[in-house]
MITORNU-924672 format. One record per residue (C-alpha): residue in one letter; x, y, z. Coordinates in steps of 0.25 Angstrom, whole numbers, plus 5000, padded with zeros to 4 digits. Last residue first. Layout:
MITORNU-924672
AXYZ;...
This chain:
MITORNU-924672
X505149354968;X506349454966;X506049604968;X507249704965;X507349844970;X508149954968;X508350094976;X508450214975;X508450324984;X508550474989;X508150505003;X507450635008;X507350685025;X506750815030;X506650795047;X505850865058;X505850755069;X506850855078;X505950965077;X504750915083;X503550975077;X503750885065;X503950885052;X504650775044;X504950775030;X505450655022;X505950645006;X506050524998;X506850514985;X506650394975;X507350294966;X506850144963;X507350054954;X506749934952;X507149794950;X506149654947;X505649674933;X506949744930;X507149914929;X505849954939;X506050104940;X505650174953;X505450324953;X505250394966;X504850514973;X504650494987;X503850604998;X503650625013;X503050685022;X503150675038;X502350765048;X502950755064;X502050795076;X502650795092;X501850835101;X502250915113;X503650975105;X504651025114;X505150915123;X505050815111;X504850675105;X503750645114;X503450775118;X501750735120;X501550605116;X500550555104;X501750605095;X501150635079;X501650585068;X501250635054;X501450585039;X501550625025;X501750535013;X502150554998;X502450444988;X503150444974;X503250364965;X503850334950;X503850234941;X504750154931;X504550014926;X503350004918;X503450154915;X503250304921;X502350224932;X501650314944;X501850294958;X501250354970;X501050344985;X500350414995;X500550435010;X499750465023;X500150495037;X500050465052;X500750445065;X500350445078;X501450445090;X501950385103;X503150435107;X503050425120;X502850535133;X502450495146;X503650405153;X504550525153;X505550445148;X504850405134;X503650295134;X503850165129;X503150085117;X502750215108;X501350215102;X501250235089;X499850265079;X499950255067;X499250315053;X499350305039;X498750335027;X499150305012;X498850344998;X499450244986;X499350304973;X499850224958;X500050274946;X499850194933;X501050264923;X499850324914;X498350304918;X497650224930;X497750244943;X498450154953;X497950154968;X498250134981;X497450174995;X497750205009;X497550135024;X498550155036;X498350115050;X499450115061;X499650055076;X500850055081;X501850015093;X503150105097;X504550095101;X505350245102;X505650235115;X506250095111;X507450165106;X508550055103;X507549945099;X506750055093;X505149975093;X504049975081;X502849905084;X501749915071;X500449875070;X499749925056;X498449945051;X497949955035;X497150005024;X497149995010;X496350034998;X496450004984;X496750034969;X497049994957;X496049864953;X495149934961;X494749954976;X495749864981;X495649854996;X496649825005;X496949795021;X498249795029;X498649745042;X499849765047;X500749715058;X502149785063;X503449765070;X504549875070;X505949885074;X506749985076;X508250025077;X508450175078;X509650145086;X509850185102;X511250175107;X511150105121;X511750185125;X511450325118;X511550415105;X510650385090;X511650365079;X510650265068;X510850115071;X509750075061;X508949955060;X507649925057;X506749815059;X505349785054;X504449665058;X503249655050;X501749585051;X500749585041;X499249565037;X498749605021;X497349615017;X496749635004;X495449644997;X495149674983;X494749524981;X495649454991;X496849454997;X497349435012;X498849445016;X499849375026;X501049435034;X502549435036;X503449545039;X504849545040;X505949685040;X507149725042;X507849855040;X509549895043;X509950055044;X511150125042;X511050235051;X512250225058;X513150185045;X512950355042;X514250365029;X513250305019;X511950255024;X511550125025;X510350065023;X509649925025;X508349835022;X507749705024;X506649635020;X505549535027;X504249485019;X503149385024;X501949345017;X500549265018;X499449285007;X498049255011;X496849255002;X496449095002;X497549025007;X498949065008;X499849144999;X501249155003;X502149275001;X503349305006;X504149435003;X505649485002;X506649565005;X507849645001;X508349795005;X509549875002;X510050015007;X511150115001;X511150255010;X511550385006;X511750485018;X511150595025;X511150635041;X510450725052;X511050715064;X510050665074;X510250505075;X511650545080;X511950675083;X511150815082;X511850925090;X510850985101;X510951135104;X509551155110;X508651085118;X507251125118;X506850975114;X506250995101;X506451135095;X508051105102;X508150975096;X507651025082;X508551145083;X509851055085;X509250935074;X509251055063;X508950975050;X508150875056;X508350725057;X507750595049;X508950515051;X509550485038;X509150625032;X509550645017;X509550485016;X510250455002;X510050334994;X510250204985;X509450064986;X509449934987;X508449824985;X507849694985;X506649594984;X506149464989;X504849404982;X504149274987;X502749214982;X502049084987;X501149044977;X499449054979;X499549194972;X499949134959;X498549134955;X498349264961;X499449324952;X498749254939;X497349314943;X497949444946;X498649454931;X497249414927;X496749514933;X497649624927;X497449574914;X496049584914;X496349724919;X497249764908;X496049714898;X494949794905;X495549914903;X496049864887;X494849844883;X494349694883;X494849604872;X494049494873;X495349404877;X495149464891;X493949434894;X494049284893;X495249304901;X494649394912;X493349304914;X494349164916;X495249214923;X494349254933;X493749114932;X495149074936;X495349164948;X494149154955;X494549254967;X493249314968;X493849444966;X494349374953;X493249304949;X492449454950;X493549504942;X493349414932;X491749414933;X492049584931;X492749564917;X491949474911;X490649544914;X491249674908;X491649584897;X490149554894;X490349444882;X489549334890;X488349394892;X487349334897;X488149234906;X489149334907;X488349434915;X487849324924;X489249284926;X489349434929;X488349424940;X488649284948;X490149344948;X489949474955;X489149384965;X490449344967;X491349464966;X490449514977;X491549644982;X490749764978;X491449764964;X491049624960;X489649644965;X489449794959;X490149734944;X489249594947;X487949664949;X488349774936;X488549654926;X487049574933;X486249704930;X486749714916;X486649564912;X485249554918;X485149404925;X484849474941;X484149584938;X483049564948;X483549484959;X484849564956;X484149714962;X484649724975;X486049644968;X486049784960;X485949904971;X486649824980;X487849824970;X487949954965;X488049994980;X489249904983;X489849924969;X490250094972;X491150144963;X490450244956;X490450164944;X489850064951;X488850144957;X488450184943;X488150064937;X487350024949;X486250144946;X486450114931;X486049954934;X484850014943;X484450124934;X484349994922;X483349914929;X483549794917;X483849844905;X485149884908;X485849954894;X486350094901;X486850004914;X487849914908;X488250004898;X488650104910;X489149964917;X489949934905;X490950054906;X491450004920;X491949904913;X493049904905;X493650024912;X493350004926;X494149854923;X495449914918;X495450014928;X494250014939;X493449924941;X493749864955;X494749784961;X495249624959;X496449664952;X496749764964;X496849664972;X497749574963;X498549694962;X498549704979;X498949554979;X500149574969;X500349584954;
């Protein structure tokens, strides 16, 4: 289980939890003797999903009520939901102190050790409840936190992992080029009769690549987890050495956990390396390099789901091209989630956006290629089996030049919309080993000719994680 599961672990009510007690507020609320509107009113709001408001409406009233085991069950769910696991605490005790036997009770002081981040008295509530066999709901979701406590227990060790892989497939368009490369030049520059060469013949091959790498984690006071990572990768293609490529990349960073909160602060440094067939002295490669720092943000709204935002400082330069060098600034935010019900699937939605500005400007001294770019893209996966899955994810994107003729004589503002698709099943075959086969497919359009492409690769590939 990682940090975003012990997140998770310390979410909301829904699942396991939802289902075991969600159902007693309505009891709750239908036998209150003491103002019983009120403890219906805030019953409701919390079904509805909104604890802040059930919560102001009952602490107005806690002078009063304060010591009546309905009143005090419903505080603590609206204080434990509205992030005051503390208070949260002071109200089920008082539960339990009456009634010792209210497994709702139980269940939520547990939780609200946990969000606390009092391990051992967490412990402590889940166990005693779990030997009174609870339904089977709230059963998987003691087990699930007490899975959390034991990980965040050993959260105070230095943890490695490294990892590798290789993988099998065929590129149907190496270098992302149109069909007609002589009319595209002509529709984009007014020239006509131009034979592709180089860069711009449009090529297919099958490639073998590998990959290994690893990651560093080391947790440090309070919260705060340091790490660092680097891998590497490479492709060659049969028969097109040119465009065999070479991947590097380090990062190194430190991340923030607490409750149903999380943040996570990085800095990489990517290189890639591909000759390709480009004409000139000196011969220009498609050689970059990219240097970035993120900041990223979540929020678990449930044990299943959360929220997540992010921003993003990247510097990507061409050693070979610098005309295409540029600095950015990107935001992106989304949500996850796994829903309950046969083979547990899983969604993840995604938005972009970025904004680049090119380093140097082109030989006219005016035009650049500056451009914005934006898109979204969701992700899914569903379980046949403990071992075998399948995903897909679909994604759609648009650029749009901020300079006019910037990549052509013949088009003022140049616009390109990129879609994509994978279809893939993985099929883990050793506790440590997958097997992954997929097919992507690509289609640019854009009102410059010479940037509409159609692309699909076929792969697999297998992977094995070694801590």
């Amino acid at each position: 289980m990682n940090t975003q599961s012990l997140r998770r672990a310390s979410g909301g009510r829904k699942g396991g939890l939802a289902a075991f007690a969600l159902a007693l507020l309505w009891t709750v609320a239908g036998a209150a003797s003491a103002n019983p509107k009120l403890l219906m009113d805030a019953t409701k709001l919390l079904a509805e999903g909104n604890p802040k408001q059930a919560y102001m409406i009952l602490v107005a009233e806690q002078g009063k009520l304060a010591g009546n085991l309905d009143f005090d069950y419903l505080l603590g769910v609206a204080a434990l939901d509205s992030g005051r696991p503390s208070e949260a605490i002071i109200a089920f005790e008082r539960v339990l102190a009456m009634n010792p036997m209210h497994a709702g009770a139980m269940m939520d002081l547990g939780r609200a050790y946990f969000t606390a981040g009092s391990m051992d008295l967490a412990e402590s509530a889940f166990k005693q409840l779990q030997v009174s066999n609870p339904p089977e709901a709230a059963k998987a979701a003691i087990e699930r936190y007490l899975r959390a406590i034991a990980e965040r227990r050993s959260g105070g060790a230095r943890r490695h992992q490294a990892w590798g892989e290789v993988s099998l497939g065929y590129d149907t368009n190496i270098t992302g080029v149109p069909n007609d490369f002589t009319r595209a030049v002509q529709s984009a520059f007014n020239i006509p009769g131009v034979e592709p060469t180089g860069n711009s013949i449009k090529r297919k091959a099958p490639f073998l690549a590998a990959a290994i790498g690893g990651d560093f984690l080391q947790p440090l006071n309070g919260q705060w987890t340091a790490h660092a990572g680097a891998e590497a990768r490479g492709r060659a293609f049969r028969d097109e050495g040119d465009f065999n490529s070479t991947a590097a990349e380090v990062r190194a960073g430190a991340s923030w956990a607490r409750g149903r909160q999380a943040v996570r602060l990085g800095a990489s440094y990517h290189r890639f390396d591909q000759d390709g067939q480009a004409p000139g002295d000196p011969k220009p490669t498609n050689d970059r390099n990219t240097a970035q720092v993120t900041a990223d943000y979540r929020h678990a709204l449930s044990e299943r789901s959360e929220v997540f935002a992010g921003l993003v400082g990247s510097k990507v330069s061409f050693p070979n091209n610098d005309i295409e060098d540029f600095k950015g600034v990107g935001i992106n935010g989304g949500w996850s989630g796994q829903f309950e019900g046969r083979g547990k699937p899983m969604l993840q939605i995604t938005a972009y956006f970025s904004d680049d500005k090119a380093d140097r400007k082109l030989a006219d001294g005016v035009t650049d290629k500056s451009k914005r770019v934006g898109g979204v893209r969701g992700t899914y996966q569903v379980s046949l089996s403990d071992s075998l899955a399948l995903f897909n994810s679909v994604g759609y994107g648009e650029r749009r030049d901020r300079s006019k003729f910037a990549r052509a004589t013949e088009v003022e503002t140049g616009r390109d919309k990129l879609a994509d698709v994978t279809l893939g099943v993985s099929w883990k075959f050793q506790p440590r080993c997958a097997m992954r086969a997929q097919w992507f497919a690509a289609r640019n359009e854009s009102n410059i000719a010479i940037y509409d492409y159609t692309r699909n690769e076929l792969s697999s590939n297998i992977r094995c994680d070694f801590n």
